[in-house]
C-alpha positions in Angstrom: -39.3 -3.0 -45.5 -37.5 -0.5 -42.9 -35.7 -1.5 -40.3 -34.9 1.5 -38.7 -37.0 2.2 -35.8 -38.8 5.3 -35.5 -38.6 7.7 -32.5 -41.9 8.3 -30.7 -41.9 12.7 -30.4 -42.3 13.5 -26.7 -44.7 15.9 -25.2 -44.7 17.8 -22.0 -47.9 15.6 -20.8 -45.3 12.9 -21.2 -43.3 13.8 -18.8 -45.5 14.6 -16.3 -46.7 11.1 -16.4 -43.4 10.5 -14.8 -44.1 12.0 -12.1 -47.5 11.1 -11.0 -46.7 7.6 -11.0 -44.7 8.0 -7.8 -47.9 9.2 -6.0 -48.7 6.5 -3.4 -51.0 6.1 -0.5 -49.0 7.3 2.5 -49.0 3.9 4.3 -47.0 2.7 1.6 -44.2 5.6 1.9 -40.6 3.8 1.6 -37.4 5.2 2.5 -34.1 4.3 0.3 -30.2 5.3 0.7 -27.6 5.7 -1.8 -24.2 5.5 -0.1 -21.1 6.4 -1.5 -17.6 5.3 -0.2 -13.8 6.2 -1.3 -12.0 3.4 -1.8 -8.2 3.6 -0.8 -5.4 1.2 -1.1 -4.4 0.1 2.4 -0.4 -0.1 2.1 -0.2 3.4 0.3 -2.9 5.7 1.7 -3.9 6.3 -2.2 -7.1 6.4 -4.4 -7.5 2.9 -5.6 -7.5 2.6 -9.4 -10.0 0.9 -11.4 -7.7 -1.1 -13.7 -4.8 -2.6 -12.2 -4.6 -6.2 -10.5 -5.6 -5.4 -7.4 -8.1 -2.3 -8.5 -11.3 -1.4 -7.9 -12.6 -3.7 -11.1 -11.3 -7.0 -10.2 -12.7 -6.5 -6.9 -16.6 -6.3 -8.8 -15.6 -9.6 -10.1 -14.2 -11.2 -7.2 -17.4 -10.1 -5.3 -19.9 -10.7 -8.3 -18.1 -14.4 -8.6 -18.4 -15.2 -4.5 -21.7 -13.6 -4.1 -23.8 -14.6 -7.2 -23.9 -10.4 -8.6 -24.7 -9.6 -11.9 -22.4 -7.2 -13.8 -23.7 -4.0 -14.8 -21.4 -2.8 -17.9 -20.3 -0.4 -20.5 -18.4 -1.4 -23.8 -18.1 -4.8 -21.7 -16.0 -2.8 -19.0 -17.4 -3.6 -15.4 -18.8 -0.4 -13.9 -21.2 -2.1 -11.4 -23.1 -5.2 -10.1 -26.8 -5.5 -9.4 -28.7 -7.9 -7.4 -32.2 -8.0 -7.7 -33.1 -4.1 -6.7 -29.9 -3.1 -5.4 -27.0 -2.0 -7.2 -23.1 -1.5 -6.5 -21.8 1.1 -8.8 -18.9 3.3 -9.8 -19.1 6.9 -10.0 -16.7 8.5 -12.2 -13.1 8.4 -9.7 -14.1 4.7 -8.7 -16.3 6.1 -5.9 -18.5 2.8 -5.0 -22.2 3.4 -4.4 -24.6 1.5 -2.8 -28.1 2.1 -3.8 -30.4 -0.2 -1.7 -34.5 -0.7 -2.7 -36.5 1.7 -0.4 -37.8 -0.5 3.0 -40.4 0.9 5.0 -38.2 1.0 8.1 -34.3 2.0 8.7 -33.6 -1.1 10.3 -34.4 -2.9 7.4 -31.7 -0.7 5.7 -29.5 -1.0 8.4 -29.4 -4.7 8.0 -29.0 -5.0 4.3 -26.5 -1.9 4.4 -24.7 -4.4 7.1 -24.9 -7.7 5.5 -23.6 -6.2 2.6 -20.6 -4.9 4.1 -19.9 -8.1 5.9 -20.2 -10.2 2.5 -18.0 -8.3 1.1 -15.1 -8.0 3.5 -13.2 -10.9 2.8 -12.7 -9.6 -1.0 -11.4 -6.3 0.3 -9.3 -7.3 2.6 -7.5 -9.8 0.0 -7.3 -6.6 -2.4 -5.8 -4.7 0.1 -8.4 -1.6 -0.3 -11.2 -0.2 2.5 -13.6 2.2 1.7 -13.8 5.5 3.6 -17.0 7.1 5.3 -15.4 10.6 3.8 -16.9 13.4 2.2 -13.4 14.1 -0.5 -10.3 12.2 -1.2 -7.9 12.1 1.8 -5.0 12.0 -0.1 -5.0 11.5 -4.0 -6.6 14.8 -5.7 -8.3 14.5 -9.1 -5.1 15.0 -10.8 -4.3 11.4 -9.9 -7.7 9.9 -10.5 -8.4 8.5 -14.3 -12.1 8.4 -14.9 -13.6 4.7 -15.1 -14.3 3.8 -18.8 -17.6 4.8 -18.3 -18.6 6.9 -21.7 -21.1 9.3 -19.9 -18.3 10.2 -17.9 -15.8 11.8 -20.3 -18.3 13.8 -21.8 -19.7 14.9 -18.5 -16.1 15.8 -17.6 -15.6 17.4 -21.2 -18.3 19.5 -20.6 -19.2 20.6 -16.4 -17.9 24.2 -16.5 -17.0 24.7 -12.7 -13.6 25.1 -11.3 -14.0 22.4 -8.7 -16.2 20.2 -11.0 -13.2 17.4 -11.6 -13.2 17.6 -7.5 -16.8 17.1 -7.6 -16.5 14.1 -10.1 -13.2 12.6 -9.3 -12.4 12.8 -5.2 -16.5 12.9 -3.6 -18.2 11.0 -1.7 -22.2 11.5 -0.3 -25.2 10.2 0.7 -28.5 10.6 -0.6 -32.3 9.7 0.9 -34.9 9.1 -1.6 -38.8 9.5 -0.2 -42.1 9.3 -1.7 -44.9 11.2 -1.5 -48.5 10.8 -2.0 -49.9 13.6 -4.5 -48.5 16.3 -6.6 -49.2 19.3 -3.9 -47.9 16.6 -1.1 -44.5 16.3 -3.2 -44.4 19.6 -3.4 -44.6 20.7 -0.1 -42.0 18.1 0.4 -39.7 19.1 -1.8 -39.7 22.3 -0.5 -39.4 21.9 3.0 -36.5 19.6 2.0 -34.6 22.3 0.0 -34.7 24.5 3.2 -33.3 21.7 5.1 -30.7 20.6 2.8 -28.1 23.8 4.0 -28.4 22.8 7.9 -28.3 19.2 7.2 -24.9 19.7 5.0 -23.3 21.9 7.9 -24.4 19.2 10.7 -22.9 16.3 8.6 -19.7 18.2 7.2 -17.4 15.7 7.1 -13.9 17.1 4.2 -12.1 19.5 6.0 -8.6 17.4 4.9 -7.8 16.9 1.3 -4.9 16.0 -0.7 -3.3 15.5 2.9 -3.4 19.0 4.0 -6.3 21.5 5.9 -8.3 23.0 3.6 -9.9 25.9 5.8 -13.5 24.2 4.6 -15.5 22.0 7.1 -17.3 20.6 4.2 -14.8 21.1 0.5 -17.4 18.9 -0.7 -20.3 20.7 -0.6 -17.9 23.9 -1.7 -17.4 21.5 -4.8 -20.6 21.4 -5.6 -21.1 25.1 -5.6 -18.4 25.4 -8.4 -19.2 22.6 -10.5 -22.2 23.8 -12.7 -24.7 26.6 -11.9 -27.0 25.6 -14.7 -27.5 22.5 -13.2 -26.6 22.6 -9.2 -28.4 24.1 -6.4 -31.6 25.1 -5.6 -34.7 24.4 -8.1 -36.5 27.9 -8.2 -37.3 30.0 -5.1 -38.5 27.5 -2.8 -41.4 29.7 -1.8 -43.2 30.2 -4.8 -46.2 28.6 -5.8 -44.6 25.3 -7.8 -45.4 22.4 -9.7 -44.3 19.4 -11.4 -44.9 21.3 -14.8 -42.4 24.1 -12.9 -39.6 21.3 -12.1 -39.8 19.8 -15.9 -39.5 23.2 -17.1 -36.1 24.0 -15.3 -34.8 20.6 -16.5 -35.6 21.4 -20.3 -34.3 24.9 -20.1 -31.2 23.4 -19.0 -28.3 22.7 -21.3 -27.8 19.0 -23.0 -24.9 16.7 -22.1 -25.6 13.9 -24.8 -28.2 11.7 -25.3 -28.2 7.4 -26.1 -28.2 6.1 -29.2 -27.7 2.3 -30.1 -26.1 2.2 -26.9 -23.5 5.0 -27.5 -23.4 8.6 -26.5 -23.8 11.4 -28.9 -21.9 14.5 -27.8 -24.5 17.4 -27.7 -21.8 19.6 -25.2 -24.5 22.2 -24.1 -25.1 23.3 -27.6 -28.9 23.5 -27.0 -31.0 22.5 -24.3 -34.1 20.0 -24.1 -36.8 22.1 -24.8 -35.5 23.0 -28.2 -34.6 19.6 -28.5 -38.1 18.8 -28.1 -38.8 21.1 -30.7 -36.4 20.6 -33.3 -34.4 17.7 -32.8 -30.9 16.7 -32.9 -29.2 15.8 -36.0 -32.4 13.9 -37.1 -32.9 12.6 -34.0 -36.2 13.3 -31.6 -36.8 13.8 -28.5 -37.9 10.4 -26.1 -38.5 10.0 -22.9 -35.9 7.8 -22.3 -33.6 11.3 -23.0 -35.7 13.5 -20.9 -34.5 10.6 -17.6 -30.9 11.4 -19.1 -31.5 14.8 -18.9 -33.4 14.5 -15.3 -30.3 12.8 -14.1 -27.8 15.1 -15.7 -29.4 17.6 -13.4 -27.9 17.7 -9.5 -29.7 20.1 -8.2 -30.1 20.1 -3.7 -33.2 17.8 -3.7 -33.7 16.5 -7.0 -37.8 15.3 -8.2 -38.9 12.5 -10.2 -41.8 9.5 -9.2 -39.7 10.4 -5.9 -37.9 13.0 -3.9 -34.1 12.5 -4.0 -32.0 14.8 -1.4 -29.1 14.8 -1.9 -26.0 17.5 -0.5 -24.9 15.2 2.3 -20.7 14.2 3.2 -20.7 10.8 3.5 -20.4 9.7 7.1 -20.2 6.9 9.4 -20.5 5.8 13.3 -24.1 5.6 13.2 -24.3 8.8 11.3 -25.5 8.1 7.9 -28.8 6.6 9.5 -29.2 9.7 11.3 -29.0 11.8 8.1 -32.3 9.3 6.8 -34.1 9.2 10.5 -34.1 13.0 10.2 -35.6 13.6 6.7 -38.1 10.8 7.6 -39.0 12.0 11.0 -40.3 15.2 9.1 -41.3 14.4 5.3 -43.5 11.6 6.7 -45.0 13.3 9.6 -48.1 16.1 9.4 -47.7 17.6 12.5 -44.1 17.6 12.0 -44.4 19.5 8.6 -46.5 22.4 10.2 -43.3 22.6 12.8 -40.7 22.9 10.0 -42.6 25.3 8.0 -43.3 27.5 11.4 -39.8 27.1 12.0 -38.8 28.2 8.7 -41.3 31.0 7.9 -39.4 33.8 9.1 -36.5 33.2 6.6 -36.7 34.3 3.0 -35.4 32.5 -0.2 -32.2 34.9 -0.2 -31.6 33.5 3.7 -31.3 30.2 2.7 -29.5 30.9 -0.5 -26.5 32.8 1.5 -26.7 29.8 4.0 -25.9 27.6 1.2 -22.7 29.1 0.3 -21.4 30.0 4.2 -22.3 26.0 5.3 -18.8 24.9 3.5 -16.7 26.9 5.2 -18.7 27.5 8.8 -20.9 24.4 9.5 -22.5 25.0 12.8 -20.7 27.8 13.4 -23.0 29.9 10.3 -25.8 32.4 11.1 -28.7 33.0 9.1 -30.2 36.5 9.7 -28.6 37.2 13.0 -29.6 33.6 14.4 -27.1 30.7 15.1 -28.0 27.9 13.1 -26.9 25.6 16.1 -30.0 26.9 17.7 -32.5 25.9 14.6 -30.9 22.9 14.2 -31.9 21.6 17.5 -35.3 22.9 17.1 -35.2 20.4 13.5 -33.7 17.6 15.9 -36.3 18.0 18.4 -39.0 17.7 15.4 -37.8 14.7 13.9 -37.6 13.0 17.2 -40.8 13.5 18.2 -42.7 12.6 14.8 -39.8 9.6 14.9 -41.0 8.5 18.6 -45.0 9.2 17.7 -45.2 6.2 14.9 -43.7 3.9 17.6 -41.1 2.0 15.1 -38.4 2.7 17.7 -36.7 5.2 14.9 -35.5 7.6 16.9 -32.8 5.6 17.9 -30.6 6.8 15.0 -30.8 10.1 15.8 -28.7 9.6 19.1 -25.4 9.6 17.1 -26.1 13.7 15.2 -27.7 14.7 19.1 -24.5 13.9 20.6 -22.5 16.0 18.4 -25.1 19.0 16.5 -26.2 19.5 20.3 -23.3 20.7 21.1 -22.6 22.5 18.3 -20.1 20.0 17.4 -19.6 18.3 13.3 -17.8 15.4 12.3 -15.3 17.6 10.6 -14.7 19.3 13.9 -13.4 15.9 15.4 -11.4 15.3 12.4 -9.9 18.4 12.8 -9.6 18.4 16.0 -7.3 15.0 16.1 -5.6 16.5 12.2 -4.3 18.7 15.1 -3.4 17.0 18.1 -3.2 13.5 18.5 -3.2 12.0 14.9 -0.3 14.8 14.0 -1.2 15.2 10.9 -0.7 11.2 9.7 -3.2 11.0 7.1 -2.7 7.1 7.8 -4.7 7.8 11.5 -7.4 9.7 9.3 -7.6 7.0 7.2 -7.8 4.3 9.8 -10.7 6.3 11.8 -13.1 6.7 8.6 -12.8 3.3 7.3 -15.8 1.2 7.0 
């Protein structure tokens, strides 16, 4: 008798099952974070390196050993830890993320986010490395940052087009929300409103303008990294205004060139020479088409505000002093409010697909200091403030609390990369050891 086990074909109604199963009743609408840092070697100012004694890897198992983690690996190399829901893992330059399990509040994100940090304080401190609330490298530039042995990696590296896309891979660092949603017409509406948001959200949280230890004449070289690492795959899904579906969001994914796919544990190099429909229609060197591949594929996709049995947004710097909460209060404030929906599409409705889509690409350079049509963004973005407040203050959690931090700055027209610079300039003097010091964790 065969042992080989035979692969199940997928369908389209497959997929879409995948979906649906996010819909939930709306009292039972979560929020979750992932949070990426840089980690940097204290004494030099440099990336820290995954392999070396006192590298990013030994610290997993220092912290995994102290704090009862489970390793998540690859070929046994360490490229994470897990606890229960939450997960500590390495993106491809050593970037460490911190995915948490959704919480129906912010504080209770807060307080793991914080516990966390303190727990693992003591093992950073003795491997002489802090993590940086920064949107790019400070100082080492992809050139100097090996890839983790992580096998998805190389190929994704072998195969993203872009001219920044090693920048993108190599030097980042963001933050994501994740939100639910209660039906497919509520995800939708959802996911749209959140595309529209995503360009004044990335210009009030730019957070790059220095990389490789110099100005780079871009509040936000993140977000400019983004928009040259892969246009198949980046940016917005569709035109954000037309009628759209789930079936609509599958079928961009399987138009979309194929990466590689798992087999037996190992990755078989596919390099975009087909994409998943015909996949689905033909195979791949006798190989068929599972759903397992098609949540590859789904997460080989990056585009703004990304849709599976969730809504994942995710075209943020990372940031810190409060900020990173205000990026989640925000997005809550309005995804999770009626009233608060109507404002934001209002708000919106005057702008067309082609307003937002030029917004998109002006944000990295300009931030605030943008237009779209012949308004200032600074003046819609306090109108989106002012809308997530008061959904925030009407469900009477006490939410709007982490909002103060983004008032005190988008207010007055005023990013996080306009302090940076702003000190690059004067009192730091250009010591990339002072920008260091002022973004650490």
């Amino acid at each position: 008798m065969s042992n080989v086990k035979t692969e199940q074909r997928l369908e389209k109604r497959d997929i879409i099952k995948l979906f649906t199963s996010g819909c939930k009743p709306a009292g039972m609408h979560k929020t979750g974070i992932e949070y990426e840092r840089l980690p940097v070697f204290d004494v030099t100012s440099k990336a820290a390196d995954y392999g070396s004694e006192f590298g990013v890897c030994n610290l997993l198992r220092a912290f995994a050993k102290e704090e009862n983690w489970d390793y998540i690996t690859d070929d046994y190399n360490i490229i994470g830890l897990k606890q229960g829901h939450d997960t500590i893992t390495l993106e491809p330059g050593c970037q460490m993320e911190l995915s948490i399990e959704p919480e129906l509040t912010i504080s209770a994100l807060v307080k793991k986010v914080n516990t966390l940090d303190k727990s693992m304080q003591p093992v950073l401190k003795h491997m002489g490395i802090s993590l940086l609330n920064y949107g790019v490298s400070p100082l080492s530039t992809h050139k100097s940052i090996n890839l983790i042995p992580k096998k998805r990696y190389k190929l994704m590296a072998k195969y993203l087009w872009g001219i920044l896309s090693d920048v993108m891979m190599r030097e980042t660092a963001g933050i994501q929300g994740c939100f639910d949603f209660e039906s497919e017409e509520d995800a939708i509406r959802k996911f749209r409103i959140a595309n529209k948001l995503v360009p004044f959200m990335t210009a009030m949280f730019a957070n790059s303008p220095i990389r490789g230890g110099v100005e780079t004449g871009y509040k936000s070289f993140r977000a400019l990294s983004w928009l040259n690492t892969d246009n198949d795959r980046c940016g917005f899904v569709g035109q954000i205004d037309d009628n759209f579906t789930f079936e609509d969001y599958i079928d961009y994914v399987l138009q979309t060139p194929m990466i590689f796919i798992n087999r037996d544990g190992q990755p078989l190099d596919i390099n975009g020479k087909i994409n998943f429909e015909e996949f689905m229609e033909k195979g791949w060197e006798g190989h068929d088409a599972t759903i397992e591949d098609f949540e590859l594929q789904a997460n080989l996709y990056f585009p703004e505000v990304r849709l599976r049995n969730f809504i994942e947004i995710r075209n943020h710097d990372c940031v810190n002093k409060g900020l990173q909460y205000s990026i989640i209060a925000i997005y809550k404030g309005i995804l999770y409010n009626k009233y608060a929906r109507n404002e934001i599409e209002e708000l919106f409705e005057k702008f067309s697909y082609r307003d937002f889509a030029e917004l998109r690409y002006n944000v990295p350079k300009n931030a605030l200091a943008c237009k779209i049509q012949n308004y200032p963004i600074t003046d819609i973005v306090k109108e989106i403030l002012y809308i997530a407040e008061k959904a925030l203050i009407e469900e009477n959690n006490g939410e709007e609390k982490y909002l103060e931090p983004i008032k005190e700055l988008a207010l007055h027209g005023v990013t996080p990369a306009d302090i940076v610079l702003r000190n690059w300039n004067g009192c730091w003097n250009k010591d990339i050891r002072k920008l260091i010091q002022y973004v650490k964790s």
